[in-house]
Structure formats: C-alpha cells, structure tokens
C-alpha positions as CSV (number, residue, x, y, z in Angstrom):
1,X,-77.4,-125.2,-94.8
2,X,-77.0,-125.2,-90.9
3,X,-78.8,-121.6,-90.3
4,X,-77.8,-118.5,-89.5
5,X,-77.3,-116.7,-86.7
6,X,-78.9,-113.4,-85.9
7,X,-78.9,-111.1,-82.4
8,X,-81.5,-109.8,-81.3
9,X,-82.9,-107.5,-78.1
10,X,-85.7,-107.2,-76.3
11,X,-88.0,-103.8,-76.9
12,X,-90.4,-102.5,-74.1
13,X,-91.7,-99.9,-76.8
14,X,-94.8,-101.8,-78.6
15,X,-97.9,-100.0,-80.7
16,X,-97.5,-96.7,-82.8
17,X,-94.3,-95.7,-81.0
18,X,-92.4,-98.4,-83.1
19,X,-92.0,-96.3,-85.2
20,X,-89.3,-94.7,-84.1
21,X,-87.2,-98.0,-83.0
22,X,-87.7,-97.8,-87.3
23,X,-86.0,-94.4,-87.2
24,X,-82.9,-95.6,-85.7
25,X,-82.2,-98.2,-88.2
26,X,-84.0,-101.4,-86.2
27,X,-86.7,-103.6,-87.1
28,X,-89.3,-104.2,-84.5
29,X,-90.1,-108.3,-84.7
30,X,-91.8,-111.2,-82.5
31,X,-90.9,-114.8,-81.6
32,X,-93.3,-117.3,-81.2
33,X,-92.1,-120.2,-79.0
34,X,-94.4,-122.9,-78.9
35,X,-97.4,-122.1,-77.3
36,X,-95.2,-119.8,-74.8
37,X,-95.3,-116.1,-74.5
38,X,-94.1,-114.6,-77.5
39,X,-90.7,-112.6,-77.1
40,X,-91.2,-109.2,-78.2
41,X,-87.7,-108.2,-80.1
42,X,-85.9,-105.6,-82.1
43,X,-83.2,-106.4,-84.7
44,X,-80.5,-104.5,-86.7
45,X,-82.1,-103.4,-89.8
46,X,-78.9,-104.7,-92.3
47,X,-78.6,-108.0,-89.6
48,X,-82.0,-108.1,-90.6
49,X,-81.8,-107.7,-94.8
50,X,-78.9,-110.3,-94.9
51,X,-80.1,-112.9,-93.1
52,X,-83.8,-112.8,-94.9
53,X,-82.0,-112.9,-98.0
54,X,-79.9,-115.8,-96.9
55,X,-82.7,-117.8,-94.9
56,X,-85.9,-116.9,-96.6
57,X,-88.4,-118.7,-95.1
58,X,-87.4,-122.0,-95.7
59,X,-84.0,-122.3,-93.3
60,X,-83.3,-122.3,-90.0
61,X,-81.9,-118.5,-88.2
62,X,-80.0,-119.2,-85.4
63,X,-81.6,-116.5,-82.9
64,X,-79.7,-114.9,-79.6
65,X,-81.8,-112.6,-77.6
66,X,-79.6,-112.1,-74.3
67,X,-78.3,-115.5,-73.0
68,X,-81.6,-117.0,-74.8
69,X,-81.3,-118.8,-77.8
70,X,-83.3,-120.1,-80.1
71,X,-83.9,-121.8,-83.5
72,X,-86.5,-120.7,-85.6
73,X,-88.5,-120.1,-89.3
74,X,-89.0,-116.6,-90.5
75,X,-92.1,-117.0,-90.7
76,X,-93.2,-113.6,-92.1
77,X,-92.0,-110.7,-93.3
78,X,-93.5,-106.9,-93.9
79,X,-92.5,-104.8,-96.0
80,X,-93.1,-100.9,-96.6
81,X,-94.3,-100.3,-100.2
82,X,-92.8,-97.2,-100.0
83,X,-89.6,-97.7,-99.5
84,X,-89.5,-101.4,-100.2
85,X,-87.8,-102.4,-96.8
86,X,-88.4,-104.8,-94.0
87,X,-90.7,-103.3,-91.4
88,X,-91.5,-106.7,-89.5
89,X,-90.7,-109.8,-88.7
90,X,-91.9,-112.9,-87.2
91,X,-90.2,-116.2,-86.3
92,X,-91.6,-119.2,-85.4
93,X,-89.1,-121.1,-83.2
94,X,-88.6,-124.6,-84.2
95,X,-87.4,-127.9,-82.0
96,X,-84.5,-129.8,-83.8
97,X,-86.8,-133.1,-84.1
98,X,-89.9,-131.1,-84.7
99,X,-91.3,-130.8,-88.6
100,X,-92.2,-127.9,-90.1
101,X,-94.1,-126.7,-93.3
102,X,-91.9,-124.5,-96.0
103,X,-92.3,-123.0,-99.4
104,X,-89.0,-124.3,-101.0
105,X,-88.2,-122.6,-104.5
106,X,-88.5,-125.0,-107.7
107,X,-85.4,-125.3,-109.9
108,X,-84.7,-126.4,-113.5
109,X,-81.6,-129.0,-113.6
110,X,-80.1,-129.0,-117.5
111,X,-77.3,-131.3,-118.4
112,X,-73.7,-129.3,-118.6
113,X,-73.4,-126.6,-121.1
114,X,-76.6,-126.3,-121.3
115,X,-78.8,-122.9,-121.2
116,X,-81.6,-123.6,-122.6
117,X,-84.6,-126.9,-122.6
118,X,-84.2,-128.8,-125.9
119,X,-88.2,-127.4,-126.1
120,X,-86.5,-123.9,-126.4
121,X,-83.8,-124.8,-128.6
122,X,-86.6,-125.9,-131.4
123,X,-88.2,-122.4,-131.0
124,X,-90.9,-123.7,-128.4
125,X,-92.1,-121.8,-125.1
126,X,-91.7,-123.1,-121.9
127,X,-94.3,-121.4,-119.3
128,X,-93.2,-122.1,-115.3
129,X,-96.5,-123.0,-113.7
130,X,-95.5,-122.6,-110.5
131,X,-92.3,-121.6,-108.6
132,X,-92.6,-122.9,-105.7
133,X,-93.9,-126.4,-103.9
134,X,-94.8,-126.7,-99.9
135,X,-93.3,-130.1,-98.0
136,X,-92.8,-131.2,-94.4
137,X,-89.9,-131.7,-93.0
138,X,-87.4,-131.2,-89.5
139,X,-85.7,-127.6,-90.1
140,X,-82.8,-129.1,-90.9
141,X,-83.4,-130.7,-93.4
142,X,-85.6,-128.3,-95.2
143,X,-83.8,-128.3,-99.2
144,X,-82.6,-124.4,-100.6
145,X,-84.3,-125.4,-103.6
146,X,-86.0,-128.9,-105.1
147,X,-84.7,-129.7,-109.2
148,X,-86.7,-131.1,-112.2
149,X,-84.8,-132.2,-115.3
150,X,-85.3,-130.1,-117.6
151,X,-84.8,-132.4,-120.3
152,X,-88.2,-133.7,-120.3
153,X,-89.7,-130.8,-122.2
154,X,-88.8,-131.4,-125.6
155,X,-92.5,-131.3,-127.6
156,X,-95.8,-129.2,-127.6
157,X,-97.8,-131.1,-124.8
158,X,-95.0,-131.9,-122.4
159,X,-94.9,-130.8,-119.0
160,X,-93.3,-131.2,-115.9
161,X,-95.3,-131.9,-112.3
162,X,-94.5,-132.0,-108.3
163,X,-94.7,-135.5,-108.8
164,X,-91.5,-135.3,-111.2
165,X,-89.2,-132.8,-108.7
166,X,-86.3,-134.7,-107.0
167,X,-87.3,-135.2,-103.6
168,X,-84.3,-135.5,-100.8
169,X,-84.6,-138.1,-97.9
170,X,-86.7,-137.0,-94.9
171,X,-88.5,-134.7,-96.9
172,X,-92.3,-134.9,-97.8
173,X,-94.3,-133.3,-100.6
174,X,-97.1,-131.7,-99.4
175,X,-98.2,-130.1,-103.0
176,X,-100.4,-132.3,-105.1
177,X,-98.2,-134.1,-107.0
178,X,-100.4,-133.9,-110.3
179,X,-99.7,-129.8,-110.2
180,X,-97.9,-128.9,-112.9
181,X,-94.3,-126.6,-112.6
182,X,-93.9,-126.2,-116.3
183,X,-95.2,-126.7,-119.8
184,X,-94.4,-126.6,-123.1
185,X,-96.5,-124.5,-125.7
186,X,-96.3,-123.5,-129.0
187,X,-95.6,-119.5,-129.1
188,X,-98.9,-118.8,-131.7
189,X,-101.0,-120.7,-128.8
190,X,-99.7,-118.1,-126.5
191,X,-99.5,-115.1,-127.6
192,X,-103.6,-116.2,-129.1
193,X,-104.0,-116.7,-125.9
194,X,-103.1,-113.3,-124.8
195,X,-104.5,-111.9,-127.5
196,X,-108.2,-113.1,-126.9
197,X,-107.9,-112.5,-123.2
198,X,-106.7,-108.9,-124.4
199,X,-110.0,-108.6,-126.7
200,X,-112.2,-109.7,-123.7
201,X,-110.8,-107.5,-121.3
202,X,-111.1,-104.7,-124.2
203,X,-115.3,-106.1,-124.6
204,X,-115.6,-105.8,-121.3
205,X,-114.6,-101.9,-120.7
206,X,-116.4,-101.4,-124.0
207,X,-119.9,-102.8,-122.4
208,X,-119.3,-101.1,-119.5
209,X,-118.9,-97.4,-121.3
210,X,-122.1,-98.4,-123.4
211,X,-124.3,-99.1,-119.9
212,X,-123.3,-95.3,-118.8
213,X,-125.2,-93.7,-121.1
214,X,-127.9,-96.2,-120.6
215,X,-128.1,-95.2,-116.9
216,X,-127.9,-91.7,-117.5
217,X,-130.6,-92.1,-119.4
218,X,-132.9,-93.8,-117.2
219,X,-131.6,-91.0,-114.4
220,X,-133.1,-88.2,-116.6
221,X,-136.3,-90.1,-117.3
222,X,-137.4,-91.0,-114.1
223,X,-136.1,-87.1,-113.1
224,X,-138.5,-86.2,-116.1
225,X,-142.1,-88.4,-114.5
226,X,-141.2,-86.6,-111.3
227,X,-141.1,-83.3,-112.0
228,X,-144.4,-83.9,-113.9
C-alpha cells in the first residue's frame, strides 16, 4: 500500500475554543516530527473519516500542510462517544528507512471455496484469541493484514499461535510467538464455560445483597449502645 495522502492546515486556535474548528466540519490534530516542534493542524472532517478507514494505524498517510510534507503513522485517534466521530488525531511522522511498531490485523487464509475451518464443518467452535499481533518494521513495508491457514484447526485441542502467522520479508514479530490467535473447542466446553462464569457472577451479587442486611444490622446496633 503506498499511503495516502491527506491536506492539512495549520490552526492558531488551541484549548476549549477547538471546539468550534469541530463546528465547521474540521478535526483539530497534531504532528509529531521527531523530536521537533509538533505541528499544530486541522483537517477536513470526511478527508479525515476516509483516510483513517483506509490507513488505520498501520499505513503510511501522505501529509501536506502548506508546501510541508510529511510521512507519517496515525498514531491515535479520539472519538466522541456521543456521536461516534473522530474528534482527534495524532500522527507520528515516519523517515522512509526508519522502523516503526504497528498493530497489523490477523487474518484466516482457507483454501478456495472454502467458508468455513474443517473444525467448523464437524460442528466444532473455533474461538479467535486475539485479532491482532504488533511487529517492527520501515512504514513501508508495514502488511494490511498477516494470514494463518486455517486448515490447521481440525480437532478439539488445536490451535493456531503468532508463531504460525505468515510473516512477509523485512518484517519482525514483536508478539510472543507462543500467544495463541485461535482455538478449537468443543461447544458443551463453552457454553459450560459461560455458564459457570454466569453462576459466579450470579454468587457473587447474591453475597453481596446478603452482606447489606448484615451491615444494616450492625448500623442499628451500635446506634442502639449509643443512645444507651
């Protein structure tokens, strides 16, 4: 993927007054530069939207702010809960040689035609572990998404690791490789599973409506001594 490109423009208005730059359909964001000033900035709120969506945080954005340019990492993103949009951003710019650290997502692979794990297709579960593994490597480089072959679950015990994703040249994995991405269980061991950690949770609220009463009683007592 060879990045992409996003204008931006300076901002003089900084703190609660921001706000308003939000108002008129622009995100308020920050550029990090290696050790340099950071370049307060301001971006088109849809420029914004599609080039998170496209980038994530794992590609290189092609920035232009005036007759600056840089390449850079989203680094991070807020959002407002309230109306689930981008409220902030911040990139960290990036040197073509230099190496960064990503979250890239994790990805089945199945032969053709396939839709399903040959686990599955015998009435098995397969539980994803984790979606997502961190390497190293020059932005470049940095993969939209690192593949496991799904083939290898098949019984009740297997399960696939780091150590097992397809790794591209001048890349490094930086997760363990012993964490595992996926697993294959019988569905009675899960939903006992869920159903014990349901009973627990249940226990638990139960003890803690029998230790009210307790405490009111001990309230009333000592209440009792003193007014005695």
């Amino acid at each position: 993927m060879s990045g992409v490109a996003l204008e931006l423009e300076k901002r003089e208005i900084l703190g609660k007054q921001v706000k308003n730059l939000r108002k008129e359909g622009m995100v308020p964001a920050v550029i990090h530069d290696h050790g340099r000033k950071s370049v307060v900035v301001a971006v088109e709120y849809q420029a914004a939207h599609k080039a998170y969506s496209e980038a994530g945080r794992h590609h290189p954005v092609n920035l232009t702010v005036g007759d600056k340019k840089y390449t850079a990492i989203i680094k991070h993103v807020t959002h407002d809960p309230r109306h689930n949009s981008i409220s902030h951003m911040v990139f960290n710019a990036v040197k073509a040689n230099q190496k960064v650290v990503a979250d890239i997502p994790v990805q089945m692979r199945l032969p053709e035609g396939d839709e399903s794990t040959p686990a599955e297709r015998a009435g098995l579960m397969v539980l994803n572990n984790a979606t997502t593994v961190q390497v190293e490597a020059t932005a470049s480089k940095l993969p939209d998404a690192l593949y496991f072959d799904g083939e290898k679950l098949a019984e009740v015990g297997n399960h696939v690791t780091a150590g097992d994703l397809d790794i591209p040249e001048g890349v490094t994995l930086k997760t363990d490789e012993g964490q595992t991405i996926a697993s294959v269980f019988e569905p009675s061991a899960v939903a006992a599973e869920e159903a014990e950690e349901a009973a627990e949770a249940e226990e638990g609220q139960a003890e803690g409506a029998s230790e009210q009463p307790a405490a009111e009683g001990e309230q009333a007592e000592a209440q009792e001594k003193a007014e005695k």
